[in-house]
C-alpha positions, 0 to 999 in steps of 0.5 A: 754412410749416406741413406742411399748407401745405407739402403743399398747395404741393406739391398744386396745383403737381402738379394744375397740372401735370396741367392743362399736360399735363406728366404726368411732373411732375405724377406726381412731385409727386402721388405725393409728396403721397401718400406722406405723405398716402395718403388725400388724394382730391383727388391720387388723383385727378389722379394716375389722370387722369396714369398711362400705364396703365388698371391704374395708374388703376383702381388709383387711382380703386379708392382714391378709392372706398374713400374717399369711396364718394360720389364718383361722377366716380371710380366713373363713370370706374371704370364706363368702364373694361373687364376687360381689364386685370384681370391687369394690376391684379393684377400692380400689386398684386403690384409695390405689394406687394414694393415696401412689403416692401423699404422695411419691411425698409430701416432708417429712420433718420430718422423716428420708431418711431411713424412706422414703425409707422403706415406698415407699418399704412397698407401692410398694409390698402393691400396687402390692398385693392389684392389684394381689388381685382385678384380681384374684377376678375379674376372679372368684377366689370366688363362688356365695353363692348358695341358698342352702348355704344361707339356711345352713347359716340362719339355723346355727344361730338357737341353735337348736341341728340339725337346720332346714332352717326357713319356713318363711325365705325370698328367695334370690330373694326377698326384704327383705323391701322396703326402702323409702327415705325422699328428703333432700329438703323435710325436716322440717327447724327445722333439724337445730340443735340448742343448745336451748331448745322449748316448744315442747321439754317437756317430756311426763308427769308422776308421781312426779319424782322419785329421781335418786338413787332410779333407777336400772342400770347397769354399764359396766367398764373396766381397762385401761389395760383390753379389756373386760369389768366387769358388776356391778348392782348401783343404778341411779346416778352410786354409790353403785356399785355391782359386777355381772359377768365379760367378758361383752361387752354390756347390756340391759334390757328388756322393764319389767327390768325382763330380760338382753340381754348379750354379751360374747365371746366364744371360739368354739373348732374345730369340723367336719364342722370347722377344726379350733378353733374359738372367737366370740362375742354370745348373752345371756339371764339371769333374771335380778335378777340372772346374772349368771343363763344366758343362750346362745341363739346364736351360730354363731360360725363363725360370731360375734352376738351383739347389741341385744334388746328385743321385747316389751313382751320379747320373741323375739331379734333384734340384728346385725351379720355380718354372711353374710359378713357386718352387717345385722339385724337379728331377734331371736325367743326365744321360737322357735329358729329361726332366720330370716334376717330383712336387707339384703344388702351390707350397715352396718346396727346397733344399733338396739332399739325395739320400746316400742309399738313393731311396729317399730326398729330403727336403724342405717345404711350407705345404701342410703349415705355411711354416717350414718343416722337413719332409722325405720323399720316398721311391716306393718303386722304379718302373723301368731304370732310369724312370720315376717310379710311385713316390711318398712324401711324409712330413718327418718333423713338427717342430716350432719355427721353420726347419730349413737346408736339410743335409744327409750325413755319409751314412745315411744315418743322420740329417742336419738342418737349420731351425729358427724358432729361437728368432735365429738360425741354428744348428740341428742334427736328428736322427734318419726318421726326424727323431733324437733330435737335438740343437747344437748352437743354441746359446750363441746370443743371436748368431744366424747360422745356416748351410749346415752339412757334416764332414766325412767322418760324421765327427764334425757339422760345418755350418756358416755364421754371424756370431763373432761379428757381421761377417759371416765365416765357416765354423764346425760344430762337434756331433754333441754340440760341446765343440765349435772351431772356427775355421776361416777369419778373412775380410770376405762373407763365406756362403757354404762350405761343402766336403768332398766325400771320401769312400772309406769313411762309409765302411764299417771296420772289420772285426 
């Protein structure tokens, strides 16, 4: 394999990456294809849509600029950006700057002096660029977004065909919610992970199981050469696989099975507000039954939409947009077409799950640490039906490393989560307050898995993984960790899995 080609592998597995949400890979692997080559566009790209910081985007987005001033997706994105985190930028800059310093003062004993050469060359102009960047933002080259502004860019969610500012719209001035903090000395001693299973880690109780093939799911996979993914309907151990539609970047039912949540690209034409063609990644509903009958219900057009899941009666969508600049939740009325922020800050918030009881969405976000944890949001009241109502936010775990892709069992009694604190993902599954929290794939000699979520009975975990070999394929893992059964074994990467839910699992037997 050729360098280019071997740079390019690296490339499309970083923007998979980004693509599945799993931004601390996408960041190794992009900031990697950057090191050898600091002009490729493409991974500057996806590198600014995966850092946890507005400076370290507009840092990147600056770069992408400077070299193709054509780019109008990254100067639009720049546009959205405030200069609030002007000295931020600076301080970024700074960092670049005695970072390119120590590796010239470290001896290289592997490549060339020629080689040294043009890395010193390529840092100086990076480093000049980076501090010319960081003083013309910091004497107000950007404007404040006005309140006006703001209200146009909520109303442009809406696929409404003249949108309207939403009523229920949270003004700039006021918290979006209020965030409590749970002191790390506070936490329970069973934050420990341990590889063994309790008693308390029992499942809630249901009918005689089902056996596994008898459940729905579907099945995300992609072509080692492809970077965007084909949806097929199998059956619960991931066999009889049919073809649905291709294109697909993520799945999920609702919590009947009757409908899925997918996300596509689309491709935008020029018009009177946007004088350049624009991709982005939208959200579309479709009856689980019929694939191709799905329907847009976002129309960003400037921003990508993902990560979306329903409201437990399936009339109401959770789903994260950077259209502010970083990752926020955003709330989608279906019937009435509005769209209201549910988080509003300069953190990346994702990986947003609707609790099955419809009072609370855990989700995933860096605000409080700058690593990762688990947060609830919780509906403290609703208004009026349909509107949002006062919310709290409280940060339920405080563990090492980053707690990512949170996912409620049926129940709504349990979550599961992927931890990287052992410098790869694992399997976690705690109980509905972040407590009895235990690891599941601990000893799997360095295998990333991710995209956890349970099977409708709650006796199994599916997650996708690397541990047999590069190829990542879908597994399940029993509740207490002593099981995993390997469910697909193809020539394609498995994205996620997700099962369709079933209503007579979440009833209690009768006595």
């Amino acid at each position: 394999m050729s360098d280019f080609e071997r740079l390019q592998d690296i490339l499309d597995n970083g923007i998979q990456a980004a693509k599945a949400g799993d931004a601390t890979t996408a960041r190794k692997l992009l900031k990697q294809v950057i090191d050898e080559d600091p002009d490729n566009e493409l991974a500057l790209m996806w590198l600014a849509s995966t850092v946890a910081s507005t400076a370290e985007r507009r840092l990147y987005l600056q770069q992408v600029v400077r070299i193709n001033p054509d780019n109008h997706r990254a100067r639009q994105a720049l546009a959205q950006l405030s200069t609030k985190d002007a000295g931020k930028v600076g301080s970024v800059a700074r960092q670049v700057e005695q970072d390119q310093a120590q590796k010239r003062r470290q001896p290289d004993s592997v490549e060339s002096d020629d080689n040294e050469g043009l890395l010193s060359s390529l840092s100086r102009s990076e480093i000049g660029l980076l501090l010319a960047l960081a003083l013309a933002i910091g004497v107000g080259f950007l404007a404040f977004t006005s309140f006006t502004e703001r209200q146009e860019q909520i109303a442009a969610f809406t696929f409404t065909p003249t949108p309207v500012t939403p009523s229920n719209t949270p003004r700039p001035t006021d918290p979006v919610a209020v965030i409590v903090t749970p002191a790390p000395q506070d936490l329970p001693p069973t934050f420990t992970p341990t590889p063994t299973s309790t008693s308390t880690m029992t499942p809630t109780p249901t009918f005689t199981p089902f056996p596994l093939i008898e459940f729905d799911a579907m099945l995300l996979e992609r072509a080692p050469v492809d970077t965007s993914s084909t949806l097929y309907q199998v059956d619960g151990m991931g066999t009889n696989p049919q073809l649905l539609d291709n294109g697909i970047f993520d799945v999920t039912y609702d919590l009947a099975g009757n409908k899925v949540a997918l996300v596509k690209e689309v491709t935008y034409a020029p018009d009177d507000q946007y004088n350049w063609e624009s991709t982005v990644t939208e959200i579309f509903v479709a009856p689980a039954d019929d694939i191709a009958a799905a329907e847009q219900v976002t129309f960003t057009r400037i921003a990508s939409a993902h990560s979306p899941s329903f409201s437990p009666d399936g009339n109401q969508l959770v789903f994260v947009s950077d259209f502010d600049g970083d990752d926020d939740l955003w709330l989608l009325d279906l019937a009435r077409a509005i769209v209201t922020p549910l988080t509003k800050n300069d953190a990346q918030d994702r990986d947003p799950d609707w609790s099955p009881d419809g009072t609370r969405i855990v989700f995933a976000s860096n605000y409080q640490t700058g690593s990762f944890e688990i947060s609830m949001l919780e509906f403290v009241a609703q208004q009026n039906a349909g509107e949002v109502g006062e919310r709290v936010i409280t940060q339920i775990t405080n563990s090492p490393g980053n707690n990512l892709q949170p996912k409620w069992s049926d129940d709504a009694q349990w979550i599961t989560l992927i931890n990287d604190n052992d410098g790869d993902g694992d399997v976690v599954v705690m109980d509905k307050d972040g407590l009895r929290r235990q690891v599941l794939t601990l000893n799997d000699d360095g295998a990333e898995d991710k995209n956890p979520s349970f099977t409708p009975d709650r006796r199994y975990i599916s997650f996708v993984s690397n541990r047999e070999d590069e190829r990542f394929q879908v597994y399940l893992v029993s509740f207490n960790g002593r099981e995993v059964i390997r469910l697909t074994n193809t020539e394609n990467i498995a994205e996620t899995i997700d099962y369709r839910p079933m209503l007579i699992l979440r009833v209690r037997p009768q006595n």
